[in-house]
N, CA, C and O atoms as a MOPAC input file, in Angstrom:
PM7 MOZYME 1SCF
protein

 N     43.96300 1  -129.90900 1    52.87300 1
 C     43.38800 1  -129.69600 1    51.57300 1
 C     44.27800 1  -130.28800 1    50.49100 1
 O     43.79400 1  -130.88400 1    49.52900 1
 N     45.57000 1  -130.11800 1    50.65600 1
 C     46.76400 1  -130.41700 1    49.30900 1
 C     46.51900 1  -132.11600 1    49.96700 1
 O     46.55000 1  -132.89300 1    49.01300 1
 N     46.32400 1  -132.75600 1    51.11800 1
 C     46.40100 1  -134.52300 1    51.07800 1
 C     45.30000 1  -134.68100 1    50.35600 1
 O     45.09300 1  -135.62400 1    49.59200 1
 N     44.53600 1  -133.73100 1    50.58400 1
 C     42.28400 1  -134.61400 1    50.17100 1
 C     42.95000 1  -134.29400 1    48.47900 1
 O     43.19500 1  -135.34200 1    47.88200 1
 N     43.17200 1  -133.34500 1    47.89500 1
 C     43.37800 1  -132.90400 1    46.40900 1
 C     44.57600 1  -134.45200 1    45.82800 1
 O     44.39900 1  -135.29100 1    44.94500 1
 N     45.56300 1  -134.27900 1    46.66700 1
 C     46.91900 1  -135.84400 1    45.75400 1
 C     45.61000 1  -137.12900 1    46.03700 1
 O     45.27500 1  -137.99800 1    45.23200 1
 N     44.94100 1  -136.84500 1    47.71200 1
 C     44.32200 1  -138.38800 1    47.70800 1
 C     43.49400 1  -138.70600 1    46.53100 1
 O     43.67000 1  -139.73000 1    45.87100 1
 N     42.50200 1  -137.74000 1    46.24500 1
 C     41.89500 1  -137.88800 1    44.66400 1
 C     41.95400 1  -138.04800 1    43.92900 1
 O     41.17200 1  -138.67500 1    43.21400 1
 N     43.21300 1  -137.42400 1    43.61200 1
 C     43.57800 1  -137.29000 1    42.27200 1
 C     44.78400 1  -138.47100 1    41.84500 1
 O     45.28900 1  -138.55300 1    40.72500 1
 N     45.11500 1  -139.37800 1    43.05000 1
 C     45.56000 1  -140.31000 1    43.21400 1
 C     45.09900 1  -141.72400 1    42.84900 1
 O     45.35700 1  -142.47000 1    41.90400 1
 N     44.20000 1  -141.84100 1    44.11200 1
 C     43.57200 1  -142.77900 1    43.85200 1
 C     42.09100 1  -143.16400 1    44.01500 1
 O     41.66200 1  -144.30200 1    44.20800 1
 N     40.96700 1  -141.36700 1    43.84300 1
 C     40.09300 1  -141.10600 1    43.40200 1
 C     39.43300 1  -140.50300 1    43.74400 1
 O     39.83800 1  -139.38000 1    44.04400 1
 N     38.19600 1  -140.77200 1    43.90900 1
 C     37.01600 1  -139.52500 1    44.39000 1
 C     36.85900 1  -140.05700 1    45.77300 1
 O     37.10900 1  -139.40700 1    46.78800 1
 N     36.40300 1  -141.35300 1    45.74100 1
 C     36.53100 1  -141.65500 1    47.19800 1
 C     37.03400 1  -141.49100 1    48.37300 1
 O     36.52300 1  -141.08200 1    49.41600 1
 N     38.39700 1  -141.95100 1    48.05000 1
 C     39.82200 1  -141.58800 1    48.79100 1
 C     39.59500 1  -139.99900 1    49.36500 1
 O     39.47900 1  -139.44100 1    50.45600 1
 N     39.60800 1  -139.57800 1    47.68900 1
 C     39.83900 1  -138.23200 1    48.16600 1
 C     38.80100 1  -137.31200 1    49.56900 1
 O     39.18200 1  -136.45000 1    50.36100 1
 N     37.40500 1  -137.96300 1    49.39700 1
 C     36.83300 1  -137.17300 1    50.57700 1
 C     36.50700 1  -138.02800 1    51.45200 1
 O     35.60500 1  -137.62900 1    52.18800 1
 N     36.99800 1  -139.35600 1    51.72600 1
 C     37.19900 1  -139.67700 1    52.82800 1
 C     38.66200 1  -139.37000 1    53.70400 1
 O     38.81400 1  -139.45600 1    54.92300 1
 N     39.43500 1  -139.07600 1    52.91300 1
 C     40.58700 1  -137.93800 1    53.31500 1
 C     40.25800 1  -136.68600 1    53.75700 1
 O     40.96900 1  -135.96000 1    54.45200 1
 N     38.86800 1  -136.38600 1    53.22300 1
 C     38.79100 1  -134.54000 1    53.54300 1
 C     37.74800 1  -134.91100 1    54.91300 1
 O     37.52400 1  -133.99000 1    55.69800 1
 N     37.11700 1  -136.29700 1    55.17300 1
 C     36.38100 1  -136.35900 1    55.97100 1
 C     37.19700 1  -136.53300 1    57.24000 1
 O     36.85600 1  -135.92600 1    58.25500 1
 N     38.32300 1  -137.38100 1    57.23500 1
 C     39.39300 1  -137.51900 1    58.39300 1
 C     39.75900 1  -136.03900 1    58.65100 1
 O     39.37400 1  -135.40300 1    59.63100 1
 N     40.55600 1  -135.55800 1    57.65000 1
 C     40.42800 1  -134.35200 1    57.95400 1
 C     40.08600 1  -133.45300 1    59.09700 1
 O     40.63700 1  -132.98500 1    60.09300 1
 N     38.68200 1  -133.41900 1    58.37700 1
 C     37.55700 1  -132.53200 1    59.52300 1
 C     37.30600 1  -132.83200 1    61.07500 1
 O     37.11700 1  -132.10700 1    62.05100 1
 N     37.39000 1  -134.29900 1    60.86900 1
 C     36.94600 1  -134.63800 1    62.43400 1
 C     38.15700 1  -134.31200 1    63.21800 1
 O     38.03600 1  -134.06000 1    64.41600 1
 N     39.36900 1  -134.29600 1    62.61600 1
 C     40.55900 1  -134.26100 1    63.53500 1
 C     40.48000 1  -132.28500 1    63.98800 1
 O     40.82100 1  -131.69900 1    65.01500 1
 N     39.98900 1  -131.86200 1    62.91800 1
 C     40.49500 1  -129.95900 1    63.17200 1
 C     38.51200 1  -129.80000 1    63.70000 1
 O     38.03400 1  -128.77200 1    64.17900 1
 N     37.72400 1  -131.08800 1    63.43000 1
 C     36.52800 1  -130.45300 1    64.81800 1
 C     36.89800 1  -131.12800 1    66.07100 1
 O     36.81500 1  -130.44800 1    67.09400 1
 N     37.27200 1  -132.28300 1    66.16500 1
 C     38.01500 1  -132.36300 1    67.34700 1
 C     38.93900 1  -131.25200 1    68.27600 1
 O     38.95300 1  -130.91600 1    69.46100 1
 N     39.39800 1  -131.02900 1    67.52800 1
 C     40.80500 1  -130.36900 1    67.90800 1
 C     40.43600 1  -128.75200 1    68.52200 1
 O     40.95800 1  -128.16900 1    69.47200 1
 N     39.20500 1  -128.23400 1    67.47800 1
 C     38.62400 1  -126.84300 1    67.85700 1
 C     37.41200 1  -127.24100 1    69.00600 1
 O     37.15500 1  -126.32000 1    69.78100 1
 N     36.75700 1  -128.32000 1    69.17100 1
 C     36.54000 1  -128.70500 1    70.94200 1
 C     37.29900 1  -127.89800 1    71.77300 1
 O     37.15000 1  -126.87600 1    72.44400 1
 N     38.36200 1  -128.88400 1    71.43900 1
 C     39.71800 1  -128.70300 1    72.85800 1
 C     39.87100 1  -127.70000 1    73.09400 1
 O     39.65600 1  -127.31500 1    74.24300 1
 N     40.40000 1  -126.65300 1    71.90200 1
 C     40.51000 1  -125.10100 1    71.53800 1
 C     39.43900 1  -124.30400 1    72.66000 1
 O     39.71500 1  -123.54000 1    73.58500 1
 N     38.29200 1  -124.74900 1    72.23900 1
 C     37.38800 1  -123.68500 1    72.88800 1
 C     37.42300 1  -124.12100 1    74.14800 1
 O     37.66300 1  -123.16200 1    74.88100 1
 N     37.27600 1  -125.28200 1    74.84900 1
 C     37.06300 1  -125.75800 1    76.15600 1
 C     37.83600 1  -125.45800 1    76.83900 1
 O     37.69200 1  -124.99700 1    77.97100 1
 N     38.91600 1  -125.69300 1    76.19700 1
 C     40.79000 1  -125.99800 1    77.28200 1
 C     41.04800 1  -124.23300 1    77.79000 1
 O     41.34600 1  -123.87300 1    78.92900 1
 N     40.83600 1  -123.34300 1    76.59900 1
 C     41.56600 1  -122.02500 1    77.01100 1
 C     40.54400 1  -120.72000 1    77.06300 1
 O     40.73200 1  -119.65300 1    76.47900 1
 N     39.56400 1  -121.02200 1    77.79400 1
 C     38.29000 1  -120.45300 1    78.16400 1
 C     39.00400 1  -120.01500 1    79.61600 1
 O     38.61900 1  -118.84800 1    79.69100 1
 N     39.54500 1  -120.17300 1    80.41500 1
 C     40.05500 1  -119.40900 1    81.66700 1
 C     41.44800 1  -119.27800 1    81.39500 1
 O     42.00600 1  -119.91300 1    80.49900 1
 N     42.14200 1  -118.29900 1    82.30500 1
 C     43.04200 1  -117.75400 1    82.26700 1
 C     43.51200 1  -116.96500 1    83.47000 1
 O     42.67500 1  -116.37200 1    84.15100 1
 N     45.43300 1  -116.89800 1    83.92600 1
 C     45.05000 1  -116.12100 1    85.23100 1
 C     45.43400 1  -117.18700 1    86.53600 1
 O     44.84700 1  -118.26300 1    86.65600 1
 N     46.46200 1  -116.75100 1    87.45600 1
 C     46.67500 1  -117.63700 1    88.49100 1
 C     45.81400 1  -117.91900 1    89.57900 1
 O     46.01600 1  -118.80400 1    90.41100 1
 N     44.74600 1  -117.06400 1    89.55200 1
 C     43.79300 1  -117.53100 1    90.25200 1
 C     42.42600 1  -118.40600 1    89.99900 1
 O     41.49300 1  -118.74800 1    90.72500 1
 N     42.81200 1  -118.63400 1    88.40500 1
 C     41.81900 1  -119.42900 1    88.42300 1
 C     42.45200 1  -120.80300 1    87.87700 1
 O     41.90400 1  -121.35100 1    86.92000 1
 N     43.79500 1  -121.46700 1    88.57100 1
 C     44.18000 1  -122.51500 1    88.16900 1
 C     43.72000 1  -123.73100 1    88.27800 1
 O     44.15300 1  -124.52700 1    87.44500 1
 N     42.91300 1  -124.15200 1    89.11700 1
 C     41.86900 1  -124.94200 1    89.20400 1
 C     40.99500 1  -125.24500 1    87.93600 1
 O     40.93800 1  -126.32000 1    87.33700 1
 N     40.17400 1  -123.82400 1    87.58100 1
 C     39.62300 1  -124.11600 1    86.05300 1
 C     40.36400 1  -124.45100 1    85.05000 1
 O     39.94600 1  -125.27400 1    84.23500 1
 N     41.34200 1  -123.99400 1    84.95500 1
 C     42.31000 1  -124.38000 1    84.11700 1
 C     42.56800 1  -125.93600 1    83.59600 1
 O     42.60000 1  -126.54900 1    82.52900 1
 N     42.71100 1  -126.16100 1    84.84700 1
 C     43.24800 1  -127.87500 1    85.00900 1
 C     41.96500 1  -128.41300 1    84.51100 1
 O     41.95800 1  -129.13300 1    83.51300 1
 N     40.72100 1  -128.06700 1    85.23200 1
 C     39.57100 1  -128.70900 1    85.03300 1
 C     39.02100 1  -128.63800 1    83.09600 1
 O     38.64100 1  -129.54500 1    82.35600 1
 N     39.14200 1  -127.72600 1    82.93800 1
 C     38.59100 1  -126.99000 1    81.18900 1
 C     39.56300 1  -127.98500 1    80.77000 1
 O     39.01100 1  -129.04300 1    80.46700 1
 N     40.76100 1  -127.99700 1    80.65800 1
 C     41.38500 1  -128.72700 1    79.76400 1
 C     41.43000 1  -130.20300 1    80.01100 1
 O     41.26900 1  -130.89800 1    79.00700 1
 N     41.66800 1  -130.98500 1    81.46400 1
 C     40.46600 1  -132.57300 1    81.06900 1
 C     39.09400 1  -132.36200 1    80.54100 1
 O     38.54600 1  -133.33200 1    80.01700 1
 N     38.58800 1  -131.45500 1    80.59300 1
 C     36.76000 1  -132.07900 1    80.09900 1
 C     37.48200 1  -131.32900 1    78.67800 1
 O     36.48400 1  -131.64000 1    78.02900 1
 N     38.06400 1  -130.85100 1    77.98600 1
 C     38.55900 1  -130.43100 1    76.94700 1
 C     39.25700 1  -131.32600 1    75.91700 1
 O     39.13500 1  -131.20700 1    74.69800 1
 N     40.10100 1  -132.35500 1    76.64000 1
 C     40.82500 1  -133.76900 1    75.70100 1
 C     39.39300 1  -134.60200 1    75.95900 1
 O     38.88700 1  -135.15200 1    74.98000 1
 N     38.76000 1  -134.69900 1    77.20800 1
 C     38.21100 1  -136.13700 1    77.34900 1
 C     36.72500 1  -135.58900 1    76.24900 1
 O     36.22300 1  -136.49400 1    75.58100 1
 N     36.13500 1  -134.23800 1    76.12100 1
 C     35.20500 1  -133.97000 1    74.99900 1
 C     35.61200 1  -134.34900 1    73.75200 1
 O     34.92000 1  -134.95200 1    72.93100 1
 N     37.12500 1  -133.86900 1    73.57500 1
 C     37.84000 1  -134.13900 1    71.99200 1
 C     37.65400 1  -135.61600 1    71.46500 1
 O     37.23400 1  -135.93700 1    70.35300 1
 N     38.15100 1  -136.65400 1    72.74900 1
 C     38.06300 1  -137.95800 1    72.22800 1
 C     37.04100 1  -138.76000 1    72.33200 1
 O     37.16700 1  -139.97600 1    72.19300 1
 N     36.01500 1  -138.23600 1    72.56300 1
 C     34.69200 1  -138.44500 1    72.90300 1
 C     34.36100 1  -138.33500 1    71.18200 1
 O     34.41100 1  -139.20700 1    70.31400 1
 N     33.99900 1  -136.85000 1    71.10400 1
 C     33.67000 1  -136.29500 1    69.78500 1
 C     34.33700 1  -136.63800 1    68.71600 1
 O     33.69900 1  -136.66500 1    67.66400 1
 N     35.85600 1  -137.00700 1    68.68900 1
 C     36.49900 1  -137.76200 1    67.35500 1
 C     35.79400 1  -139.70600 1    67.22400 1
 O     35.48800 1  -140.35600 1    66.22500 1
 N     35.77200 1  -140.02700 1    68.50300 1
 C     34.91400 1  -141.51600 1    68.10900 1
 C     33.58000 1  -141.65000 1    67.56800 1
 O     33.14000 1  -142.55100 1    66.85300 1
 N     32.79800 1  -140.25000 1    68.17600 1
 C     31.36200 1  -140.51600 1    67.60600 1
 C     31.24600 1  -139.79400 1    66.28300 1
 O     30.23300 1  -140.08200 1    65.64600 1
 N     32.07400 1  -138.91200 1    65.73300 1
 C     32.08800 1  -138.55000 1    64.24900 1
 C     32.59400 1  -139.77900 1    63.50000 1
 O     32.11300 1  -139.85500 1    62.36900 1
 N     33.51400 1  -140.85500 1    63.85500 1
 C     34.41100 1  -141.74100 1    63.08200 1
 C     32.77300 1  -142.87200 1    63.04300 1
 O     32.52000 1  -143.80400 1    62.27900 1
 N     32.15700 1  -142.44900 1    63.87700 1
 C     30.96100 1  -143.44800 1    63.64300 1
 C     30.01700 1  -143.07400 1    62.96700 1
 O     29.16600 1  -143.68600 1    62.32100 1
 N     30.20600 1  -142.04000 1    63.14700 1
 C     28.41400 1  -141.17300 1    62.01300 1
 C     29.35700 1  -141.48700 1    60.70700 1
 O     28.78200 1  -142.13800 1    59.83500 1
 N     30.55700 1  -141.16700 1    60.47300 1
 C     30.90300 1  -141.49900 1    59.17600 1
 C     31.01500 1  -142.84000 1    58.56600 1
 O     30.70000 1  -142.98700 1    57.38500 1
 N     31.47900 1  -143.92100 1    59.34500 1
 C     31.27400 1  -145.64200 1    59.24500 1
 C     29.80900 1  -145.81300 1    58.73300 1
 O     29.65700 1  -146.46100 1    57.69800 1
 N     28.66100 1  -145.26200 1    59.39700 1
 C     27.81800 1  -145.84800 1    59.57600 1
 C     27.04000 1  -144.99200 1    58.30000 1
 O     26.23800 1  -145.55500 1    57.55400 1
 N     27.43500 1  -143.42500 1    58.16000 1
 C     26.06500 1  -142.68500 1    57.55700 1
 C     27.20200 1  -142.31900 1    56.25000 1
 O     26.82500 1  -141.30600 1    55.66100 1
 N     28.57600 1  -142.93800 1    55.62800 1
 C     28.87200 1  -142.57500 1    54.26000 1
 C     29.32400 1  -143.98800 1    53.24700 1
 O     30.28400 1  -144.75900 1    53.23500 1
 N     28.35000 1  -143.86700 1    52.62500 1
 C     29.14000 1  -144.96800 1    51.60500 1
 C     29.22700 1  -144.37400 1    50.09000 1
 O     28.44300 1  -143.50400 1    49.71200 1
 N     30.18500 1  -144.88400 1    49.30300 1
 C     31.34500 1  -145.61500 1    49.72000 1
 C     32.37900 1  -144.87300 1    50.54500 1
 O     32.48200 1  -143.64700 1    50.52600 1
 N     33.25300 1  -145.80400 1    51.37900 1
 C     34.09800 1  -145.20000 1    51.93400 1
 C     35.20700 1  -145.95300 1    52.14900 1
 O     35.08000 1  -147.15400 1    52.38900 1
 N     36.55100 1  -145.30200 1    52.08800 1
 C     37.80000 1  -145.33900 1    52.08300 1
 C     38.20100 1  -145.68600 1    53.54000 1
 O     38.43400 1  -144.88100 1    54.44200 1
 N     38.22500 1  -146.57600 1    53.57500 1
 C     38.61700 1  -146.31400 1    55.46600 1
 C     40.55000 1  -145.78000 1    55.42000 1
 O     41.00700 1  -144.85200 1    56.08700 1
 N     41.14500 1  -146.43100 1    54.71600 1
 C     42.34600 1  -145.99300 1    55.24400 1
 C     42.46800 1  -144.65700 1    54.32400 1
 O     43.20200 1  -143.90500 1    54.96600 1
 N     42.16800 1  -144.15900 1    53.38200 1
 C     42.21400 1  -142.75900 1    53.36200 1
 C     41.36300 1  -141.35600 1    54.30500 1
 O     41.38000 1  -140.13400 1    54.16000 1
 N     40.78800 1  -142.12700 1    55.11600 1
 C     39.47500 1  -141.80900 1    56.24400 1
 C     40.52000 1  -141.43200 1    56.96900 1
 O     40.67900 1  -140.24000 1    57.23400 1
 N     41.78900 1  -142.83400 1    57.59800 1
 C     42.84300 1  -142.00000 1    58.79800 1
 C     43.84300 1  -141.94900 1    58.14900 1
 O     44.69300 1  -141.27900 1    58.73600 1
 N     44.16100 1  -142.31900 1    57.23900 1
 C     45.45300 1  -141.23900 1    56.55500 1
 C     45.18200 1  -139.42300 1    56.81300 1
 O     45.85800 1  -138.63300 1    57.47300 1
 N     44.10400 1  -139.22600 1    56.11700 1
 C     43.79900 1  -137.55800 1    56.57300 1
 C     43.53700 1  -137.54500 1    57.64700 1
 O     43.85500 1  -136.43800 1    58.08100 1
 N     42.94400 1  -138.39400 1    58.72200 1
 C     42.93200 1  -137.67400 1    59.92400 1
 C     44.57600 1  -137.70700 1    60.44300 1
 O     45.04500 1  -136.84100 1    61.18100 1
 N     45.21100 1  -138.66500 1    60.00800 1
 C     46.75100 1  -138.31200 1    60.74600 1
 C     47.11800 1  -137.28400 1    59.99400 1
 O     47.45500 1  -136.38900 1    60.76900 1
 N     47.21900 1  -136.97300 1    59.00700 1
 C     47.89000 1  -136.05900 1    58.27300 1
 C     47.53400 1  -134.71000 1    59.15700 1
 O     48.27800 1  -133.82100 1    59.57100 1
 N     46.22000 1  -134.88600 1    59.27600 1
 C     45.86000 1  -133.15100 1    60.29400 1
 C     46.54500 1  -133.01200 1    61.49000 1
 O     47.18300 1  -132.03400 1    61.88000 1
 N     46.23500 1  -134.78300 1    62.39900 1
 C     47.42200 1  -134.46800 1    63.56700 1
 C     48.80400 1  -134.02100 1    63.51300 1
 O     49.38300 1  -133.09200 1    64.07600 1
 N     49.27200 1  -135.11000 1    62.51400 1
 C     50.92500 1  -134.59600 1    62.23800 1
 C     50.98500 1  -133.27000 1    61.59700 1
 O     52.06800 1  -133.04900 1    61.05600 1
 N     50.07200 1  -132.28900 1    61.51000 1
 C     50.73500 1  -130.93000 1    60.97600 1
 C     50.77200 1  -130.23700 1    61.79700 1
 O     51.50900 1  -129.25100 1    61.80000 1
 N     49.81200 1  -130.62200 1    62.94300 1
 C     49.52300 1  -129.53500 1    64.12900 1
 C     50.57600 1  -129.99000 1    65.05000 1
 O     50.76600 1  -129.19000 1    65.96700 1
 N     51.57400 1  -131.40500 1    65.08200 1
 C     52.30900 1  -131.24300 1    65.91400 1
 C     53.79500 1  -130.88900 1    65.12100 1
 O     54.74500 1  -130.41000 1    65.73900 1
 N     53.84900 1  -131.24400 1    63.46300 1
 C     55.08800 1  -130.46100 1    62.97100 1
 C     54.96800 1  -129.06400 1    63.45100 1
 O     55.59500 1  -128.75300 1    64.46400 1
 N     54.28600 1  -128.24800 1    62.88400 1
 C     53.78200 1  -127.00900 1    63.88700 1
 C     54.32900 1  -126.60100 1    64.85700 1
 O     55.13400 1  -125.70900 1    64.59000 1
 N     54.26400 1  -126.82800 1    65.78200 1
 C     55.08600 1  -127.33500 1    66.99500 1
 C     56.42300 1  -127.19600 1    66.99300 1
 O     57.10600 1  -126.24000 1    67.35800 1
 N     56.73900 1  -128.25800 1    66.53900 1
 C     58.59800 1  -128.24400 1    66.11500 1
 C     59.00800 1  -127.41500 1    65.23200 1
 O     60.20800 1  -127.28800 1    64.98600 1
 N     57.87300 1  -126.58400 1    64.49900 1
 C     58.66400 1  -126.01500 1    63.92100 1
 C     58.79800 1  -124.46500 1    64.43900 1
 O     59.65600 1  -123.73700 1    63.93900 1
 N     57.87600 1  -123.97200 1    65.50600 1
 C     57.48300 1  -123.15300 1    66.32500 1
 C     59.49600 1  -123.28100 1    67.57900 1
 O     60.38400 1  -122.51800 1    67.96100 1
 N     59.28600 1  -124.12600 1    67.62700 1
 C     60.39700 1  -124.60900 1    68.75200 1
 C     61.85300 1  -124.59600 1    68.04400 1
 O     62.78100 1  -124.51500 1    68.84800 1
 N     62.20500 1  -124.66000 1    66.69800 1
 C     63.33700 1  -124.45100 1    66.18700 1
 C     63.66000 1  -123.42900 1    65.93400 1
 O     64.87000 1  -123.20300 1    65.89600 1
 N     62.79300 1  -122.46900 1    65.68000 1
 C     62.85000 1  -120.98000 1    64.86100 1
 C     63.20600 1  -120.52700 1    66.07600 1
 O     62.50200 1  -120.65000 1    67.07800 1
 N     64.74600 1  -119.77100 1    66.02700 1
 C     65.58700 1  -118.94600 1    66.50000 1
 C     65.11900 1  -117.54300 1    66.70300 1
 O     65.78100 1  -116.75600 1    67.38000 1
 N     63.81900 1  -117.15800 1    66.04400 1
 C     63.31600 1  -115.83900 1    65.87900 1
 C     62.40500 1  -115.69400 1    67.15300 1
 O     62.21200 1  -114.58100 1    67.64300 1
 N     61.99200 1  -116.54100 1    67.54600 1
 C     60.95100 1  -116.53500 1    69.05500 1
 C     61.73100 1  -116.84400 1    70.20100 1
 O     61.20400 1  -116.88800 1    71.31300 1

């Protein structure tokens, strides 16, 4: 939200929600995976496990190419590099996230 708000207010309206559109596809991508990948649980069902989470990345990158196309095709005007500037910006928070999960001495 604070990249789509500087992208706007930066360098405009455009920018700005083709930033909020990268955005989205990366955190609907991403809530795919979410639901698919950690739907089983449990050493006996490690098999599903393995299985949910390939059809879980290979749905994600499925579903991030055909949104990057409904948006190419069904928004104009559009920003393409503020399009994956916000979608990286969503990746890189969910993996700062991460590191920052992994430094904190408190867990």
């Amino acid at each position: 939200m604070v990249g789509t708000l500087a992208c706007g207010v930066v360098f405009g309206v455009v920018a700005g929600y083709s930033a909020l559109l990268g955005g989205l596809i990366a955190l609907s991508a991403n809530a795919y995976f979410a639901y698919k990948a950690f739907r089983y649980f449990g050493a006996r069902s490690t098999r599903a496990i393995v299985q949910s989470f390939w059809a879980g990345e290979m749905g994600k990158q499925i579903l991030a190419a055909a949104l990057f196309a409904l948006v190419f095709v069904g928004v104009r005007p559009l920003e393409p590099v503020a399009l994956f500037a916000g979608y990286v910006l969503v990746l890189g928070t969910s993996a700062s996230a991460l590191l920052l999960l992994k430094n904190n001495p408190k867990h």
